[in-house]
N, C-alpha and C positions, 0 to 999 in steps of 0.2 A: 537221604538224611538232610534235613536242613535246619543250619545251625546258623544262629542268627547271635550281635552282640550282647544283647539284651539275656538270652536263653544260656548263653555257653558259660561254664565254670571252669573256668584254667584248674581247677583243684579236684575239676572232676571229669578226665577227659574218660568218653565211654570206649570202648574195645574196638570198633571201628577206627577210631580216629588214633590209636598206636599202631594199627597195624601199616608196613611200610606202604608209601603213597606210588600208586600205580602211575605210568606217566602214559600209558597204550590209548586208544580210543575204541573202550568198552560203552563210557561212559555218553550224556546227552549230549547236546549240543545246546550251546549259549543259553539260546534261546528255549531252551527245552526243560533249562535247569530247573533245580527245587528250591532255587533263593525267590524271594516274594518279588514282585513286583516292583515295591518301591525301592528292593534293593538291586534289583536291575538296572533302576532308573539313575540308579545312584553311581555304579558303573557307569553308565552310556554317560555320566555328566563328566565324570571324573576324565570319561577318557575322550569324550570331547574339548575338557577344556587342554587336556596334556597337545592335542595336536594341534589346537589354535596356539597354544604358547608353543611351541615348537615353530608355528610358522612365525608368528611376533618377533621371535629371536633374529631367526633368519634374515626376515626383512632388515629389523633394523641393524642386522652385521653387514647386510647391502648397502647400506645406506639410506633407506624408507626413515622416515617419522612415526611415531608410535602414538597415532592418531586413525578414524577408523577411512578417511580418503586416503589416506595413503597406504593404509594396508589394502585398500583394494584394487588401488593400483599394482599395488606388487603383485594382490590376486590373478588380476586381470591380465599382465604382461608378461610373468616371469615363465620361462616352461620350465614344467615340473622333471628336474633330471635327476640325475643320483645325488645330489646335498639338500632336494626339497624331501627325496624317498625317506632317505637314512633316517633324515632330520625328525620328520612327523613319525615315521616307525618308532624310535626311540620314547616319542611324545606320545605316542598310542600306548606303547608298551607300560610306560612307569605310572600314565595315569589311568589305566586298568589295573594296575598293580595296586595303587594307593587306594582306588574303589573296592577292592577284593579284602584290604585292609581294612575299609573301615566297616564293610557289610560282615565281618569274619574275622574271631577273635581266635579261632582253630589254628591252633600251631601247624597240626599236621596239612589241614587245608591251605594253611598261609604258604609253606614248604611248597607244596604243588605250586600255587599263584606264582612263588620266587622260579621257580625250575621251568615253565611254561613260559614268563617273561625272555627267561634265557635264550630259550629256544625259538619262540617269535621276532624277537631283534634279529640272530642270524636267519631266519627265513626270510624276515624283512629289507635285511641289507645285505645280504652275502649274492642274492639274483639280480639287483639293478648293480652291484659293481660290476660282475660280471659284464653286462651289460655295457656299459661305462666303457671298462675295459676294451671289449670287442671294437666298441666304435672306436676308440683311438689306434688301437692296430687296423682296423678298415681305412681311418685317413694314413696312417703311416705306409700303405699300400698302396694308396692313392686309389682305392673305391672312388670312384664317384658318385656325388647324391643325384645330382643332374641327371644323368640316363638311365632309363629303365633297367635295363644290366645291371646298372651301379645300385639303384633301387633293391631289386630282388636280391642280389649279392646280400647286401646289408640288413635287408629283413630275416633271409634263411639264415644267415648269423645271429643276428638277433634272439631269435626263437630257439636256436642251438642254445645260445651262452643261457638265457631264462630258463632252460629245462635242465643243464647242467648244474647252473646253480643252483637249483631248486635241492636238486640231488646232494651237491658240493655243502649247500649248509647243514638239511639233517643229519650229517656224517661228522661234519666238525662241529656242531654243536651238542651232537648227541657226546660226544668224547670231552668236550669241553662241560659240559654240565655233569656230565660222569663227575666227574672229577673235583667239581665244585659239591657236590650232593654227595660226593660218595657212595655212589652206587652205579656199578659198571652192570647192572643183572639188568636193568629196567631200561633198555632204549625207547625213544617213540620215534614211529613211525611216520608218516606222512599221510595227511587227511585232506576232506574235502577243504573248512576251513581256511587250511594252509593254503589255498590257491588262490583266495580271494585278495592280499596283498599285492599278486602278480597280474591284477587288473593294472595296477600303475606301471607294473613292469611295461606291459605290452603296447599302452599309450605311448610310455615314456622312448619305449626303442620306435615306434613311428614318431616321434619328435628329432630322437636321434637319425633315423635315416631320410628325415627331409624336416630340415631347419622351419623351412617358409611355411610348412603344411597347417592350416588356421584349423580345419577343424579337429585335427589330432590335440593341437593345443584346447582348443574348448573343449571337447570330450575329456580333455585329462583333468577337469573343471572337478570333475566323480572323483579323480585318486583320495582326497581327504579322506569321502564316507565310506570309501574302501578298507582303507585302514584303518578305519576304526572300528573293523572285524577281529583283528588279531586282538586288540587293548578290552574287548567285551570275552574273547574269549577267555584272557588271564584271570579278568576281575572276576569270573563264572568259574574257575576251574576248584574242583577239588580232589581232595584225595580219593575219594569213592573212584 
C-alpha cells in the first residue's frame, strides 16, 4: 500500500489503515519500501539533516563556533563516545520521524513512525551506556589500557555490555512503548536493521579501551551514516 500526501483522505481512511498497526518484522525493509523515491529522498534528507544538527548542538555545548572549520575540527578531534551516540541517535530518530510526517498523512502509519521512533532511541542509547558504563567500572578496577591483558579484559567487556544491551533495550522499550501505545499484545522483536546502530557501538568501545588508538578514532569517521539507518528506517515504517 502506498499512501502518499497528495493521494490520502483523512475522511476516507481505507480498511487496512484501521486495522491495529503490527510493530513485528513481516514487513520490507527501508529500502524495499512502497513509498516513491522522492519520498525516500525526503527521508534520507530529513534525517540527515536531524544528525548534523544533532552534532551542531553538541559542538557548540563544547565550545566549537558554529561555523563550518570549526565544525570540522570538532569532526576531526572529538572521539565519538556515548554523548556523540545518544546525541546523533536522537537526531536520526526525530528527523526520520518528521520525513515519515511529511511523506504520510496516514494516521495509522504515522502511529507505527511514533512507536518505531521509540524503540530506535532505546536500541540507540540504552547499548553505548552500557558501554559507558562498563568502561568506568574497568577503570574503577583499575583495568588497564596499557597491557594486552588489560586490552582483551576491556574488549571481552565491551562486546558483553553491547550484546546485553542490545537485549536490555528491546525489553524496556518494548514495555515502555506498551504502555505509551497501549498495546501490550504486539511486542517487536529484534532485526537485522537493529544492528546497524551497534557499528558505533563497537568503534566507540575500541576508543574506549585504548584512548591513543588513531585508527579506531578514524574508522568511527562511519558512525554518522551508520545511524542514519535507524532515522530511514522510522521515516519508511508503516502499519502494513
Amino acid at each position: 500500500m502506498h499512501i502518499t500526501p497528495n493521494s490520502f483522505n483523512i475522511n476516507k481512511i481505507t480498511l487496512s489503515s484501521q486495522i491495529e498497526p503490527s510493530f513485528g518484522h513481516e514487513g520490507k525493509a527501508f529500502w524495499k519500501s512502497d513509498y516513491s523515491t522522492k519520498d525516500k529522498f525526503i527521508v534520507a534528507g530529513t534525517t540527515a539533516l536531524g544528525v548534523t544538527t544533532s552534532l551542531l548542538v553538541l559542538s557548540k555545548y563544547r565550545g566549537y563556533k558554529l561555523n563550518p572549520k570549526s565544525f570540522w575540527k570538532y569532526i576531526k578531534t572529538t572521539k565519538i563516545k556515548a554523548p556523540e551516540v545518544v546525541s546523533m541517535g536522537v537526531g536520526t530518530c526525530l528527523g526520520g520521524l518528521a520525513g515519515g510526517y511529511i511523506i504520510d498523512k496516514n494516521p495509522a502509519n504515522r502511529r507505527a513512525k511514533r512507536r518505531e521512533t521509540v524503540m530506535q532511541i532505546g536500541n540507540i542509547s540504552i547499548p553505548i551506556l552500557t558501554v559507558d558504563l562498563t568502561d568506568k567500572l574497568c577503570n574503577m578496577l583499575k583495568v588497564a589500557e596499557t597491557t594486552t591483558k588489560g586490552k582483551v579484559v576491556r574488549a571481552v567487556a565491551s562486546i558483553g555490555a553491547i550484546i546485553a544491551g542490545i537485549y536490555i533495550a528491546n525489553f524496556t522499550m518494548n514495555k515502555i512503548s506498551n504502555v505509551l501505545f497501549k498495546d501490550a499484545s504486539n511486542e517487536r522483536g529484534i532485526k537485522g536493521t537493529d544492528l546497524f546502530p551497534h557499528v558505533d557501538d563497537l568503534l566507540a568501545s575500541a576508543q574506549y579501551i585504548d584512548e591513543k588508538s588513531n585508527i579506531a578514532h578514524k574508522i568511527a569517521r562511519i558512525v554518522p551514516l551508520a545511524l542514519m539507518v535507524p532515522g530511514n528506517e522510522i521515516g519508511n515504517k508503516t502499519a502494513d
